[in-house]
N, C-alpha and C positions, 0 to 999 in steps of 0.2 A: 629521530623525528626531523621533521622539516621546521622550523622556527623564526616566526617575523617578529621583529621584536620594534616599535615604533618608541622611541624615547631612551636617550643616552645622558641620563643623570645618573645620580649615585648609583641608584639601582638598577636603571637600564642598562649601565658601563657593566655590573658585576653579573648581570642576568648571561650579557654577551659571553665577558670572558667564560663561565663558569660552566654554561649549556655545550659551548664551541671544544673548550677542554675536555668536557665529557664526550664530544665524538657528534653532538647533534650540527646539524647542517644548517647555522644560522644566519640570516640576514638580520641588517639593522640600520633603522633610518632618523631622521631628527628633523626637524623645519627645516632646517639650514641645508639642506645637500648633504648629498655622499662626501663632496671633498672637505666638508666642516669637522668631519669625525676626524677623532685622535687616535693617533697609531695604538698607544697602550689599550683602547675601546677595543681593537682588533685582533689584540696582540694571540689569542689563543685561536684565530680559525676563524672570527668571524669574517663574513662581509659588508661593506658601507653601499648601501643602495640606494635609491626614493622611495618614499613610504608609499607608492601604489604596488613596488615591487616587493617590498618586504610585504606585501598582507598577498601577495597573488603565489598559487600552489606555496602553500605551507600547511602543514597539518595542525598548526598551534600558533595564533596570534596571541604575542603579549602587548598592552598595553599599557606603557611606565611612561606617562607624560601626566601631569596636573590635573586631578577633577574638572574645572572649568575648560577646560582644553577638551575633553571628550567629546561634547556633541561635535566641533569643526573635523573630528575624522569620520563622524556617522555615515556622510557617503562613500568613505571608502569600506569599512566595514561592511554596508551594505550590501556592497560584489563580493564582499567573502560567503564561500560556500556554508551551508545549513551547518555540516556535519564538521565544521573547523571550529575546533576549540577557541572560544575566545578569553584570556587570563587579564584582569584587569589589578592593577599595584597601587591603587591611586586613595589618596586622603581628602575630604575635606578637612581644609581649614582657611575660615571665612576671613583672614589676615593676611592670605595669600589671594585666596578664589572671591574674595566680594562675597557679599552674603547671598545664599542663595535659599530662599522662599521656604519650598518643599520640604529641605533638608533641616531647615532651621524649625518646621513645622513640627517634625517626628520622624517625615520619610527614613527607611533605612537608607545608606549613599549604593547600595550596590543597586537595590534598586530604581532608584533615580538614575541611574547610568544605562540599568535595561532601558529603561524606557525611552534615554535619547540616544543609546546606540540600534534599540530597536529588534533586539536580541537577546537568546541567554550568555551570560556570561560566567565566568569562573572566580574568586576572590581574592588571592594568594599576595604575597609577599608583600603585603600593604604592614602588616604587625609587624616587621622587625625592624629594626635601625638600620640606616643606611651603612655604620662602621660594623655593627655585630655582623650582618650579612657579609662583609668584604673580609671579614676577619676571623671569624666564629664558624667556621663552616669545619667538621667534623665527618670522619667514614661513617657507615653507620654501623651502632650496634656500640658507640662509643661512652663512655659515661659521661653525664652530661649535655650530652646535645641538644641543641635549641629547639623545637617544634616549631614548624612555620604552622596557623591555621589555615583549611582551604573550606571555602561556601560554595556551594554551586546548586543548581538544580536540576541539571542532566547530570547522569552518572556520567556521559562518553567526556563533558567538561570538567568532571573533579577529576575521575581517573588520570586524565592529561596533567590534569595543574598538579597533581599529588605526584603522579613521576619525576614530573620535572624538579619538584621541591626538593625530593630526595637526589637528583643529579646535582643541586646545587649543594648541597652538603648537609641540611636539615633534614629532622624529623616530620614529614607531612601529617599533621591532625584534621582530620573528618572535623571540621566546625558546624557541619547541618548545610541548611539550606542558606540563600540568596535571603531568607526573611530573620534568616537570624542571623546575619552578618554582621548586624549593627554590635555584637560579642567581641567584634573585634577592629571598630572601629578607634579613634585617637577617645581618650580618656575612660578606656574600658582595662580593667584587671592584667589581660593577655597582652596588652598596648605596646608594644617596644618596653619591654621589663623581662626579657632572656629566659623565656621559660621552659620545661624541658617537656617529654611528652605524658609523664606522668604529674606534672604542677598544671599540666592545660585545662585538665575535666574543670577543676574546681573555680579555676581565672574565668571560663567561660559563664558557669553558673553562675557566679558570684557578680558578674555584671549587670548596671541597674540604667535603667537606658536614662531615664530624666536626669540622672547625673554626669552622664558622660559628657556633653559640652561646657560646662562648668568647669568638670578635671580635666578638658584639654584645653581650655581659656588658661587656668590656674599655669599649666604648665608653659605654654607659649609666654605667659608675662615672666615665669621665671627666669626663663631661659634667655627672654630679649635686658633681661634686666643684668646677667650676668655676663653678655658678652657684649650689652649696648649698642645693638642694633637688629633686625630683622631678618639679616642674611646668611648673618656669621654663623656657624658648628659650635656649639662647646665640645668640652672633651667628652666623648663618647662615654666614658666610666662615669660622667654625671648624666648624663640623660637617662641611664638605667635605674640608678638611685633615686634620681628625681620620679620618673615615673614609679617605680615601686613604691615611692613614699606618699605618691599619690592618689596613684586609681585601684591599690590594690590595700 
């Protein structure tokens, strides 16, 4: 496939490498310029471009930049064609994004994103950790393997975003629609807690929506409390335990 990928963070960086090593023909853009990107972003095949070239002929835009950051691309989306899949990776969390109204009301967040991208979109690689994905990525058919969940509400958007999942080295789980994404939102069962694709059915089920920002508040104050600031990573083997210990 053809792959614009807008955002070179944790996940954007492993999106690059991982789609590019699989053979797909990936651009990839960041605020900063094409010259801002790092070699290792590239290091498997991708390209560094501007983000109006990375969303133009592509069959599959991802978007791996910050919830609050999504409406300032809405106009470039908008020239993306009907039938291009658009894959969004993004979290609220109102410690990063400011609080935002709707979402803090009940809105599901993919929803909220339709509506100020202005399109359907796809859900994917928003539930895993940024080290499990860089780290944890498995053949398939492996024991073990992680399930990334995908929400969409066109089939031609899930199909895209569930291939690509499996090119990145995960199990792709059918999570339903765009209305029931909120399943696998931050402080839900399936959360960043490494689940495989037979633990998925019952993480999904087993989530209760009025408690999910409570258990992803709980885990944000854990986590700034053990590293003492708002920026830092812990080690990746606590953030699975923590979340396990708490939303599921």
């Amino acid at each position: 496939m053809k792959i614009g990928i807008l955002g070179v963070g944790h996940i954007g960086k492993t999106l690059t490498q991982r789609l590019s090593a699989a053979g797909h023909d990936v651009k990839v853009a960041n605020s900063r310029g094409p010259h801002t990107i790092e070699a290792d972003v590239l290091s498997s095949g991708g390209r560094a471009v501007t983000a109006a070239e990375a969303a133009a002929d592509v069959d599959v835009v991802i978007l791996s930049i910050p919830l609050i950051r999504l409406p300032q691309v809405a106009p470039l989306i908008a020239a993306v064609p009907a039938d291009t899949a658009v894959v969004d990776t993004s979290n609220y969390y109102p410690a990063r994004d400011g609080r935002i109204e709707a979402i803090d009301a009940g809105q599901t967040e993919s929803l909220w994103v339709t509506e100020h991208l202005g399109r359907p979109i796809a859900k994917a690689w928003n539930a895993i950790g940024s080290h499990s994905f860089a780290t944890k990525d498995r053949p398939a058919g492996s024991p073990g393997r992680i399930a990334v969940p995908v929400a969409a509400d066109r089939d031609q958007d899930r199909q895209a975003a569930m291939a690509l999942v499996e090119d990145t080295g995960f199990d792709a789980f059918h999570a339903g629609t765009l209305a029931d994404s909120w399943r696998q939102q931050p402080g839900a069962p399936c959360y960043c807690t490494d689940l495989t694709r037979e633990e998925m059915p019952d993480a999904l089920a087993a989530a209760e929506a009025e408690r999910l920002p409570r258990r992803r508040d709980l885990a944000v104050a854990a986590v700034q409390e053990r590293v003492g600031d708002a920026t830092t990573n812990p080690e990746a083997k606590y953030i699975v335990r923590l979340n396990r210990a708490l939303f599921m």
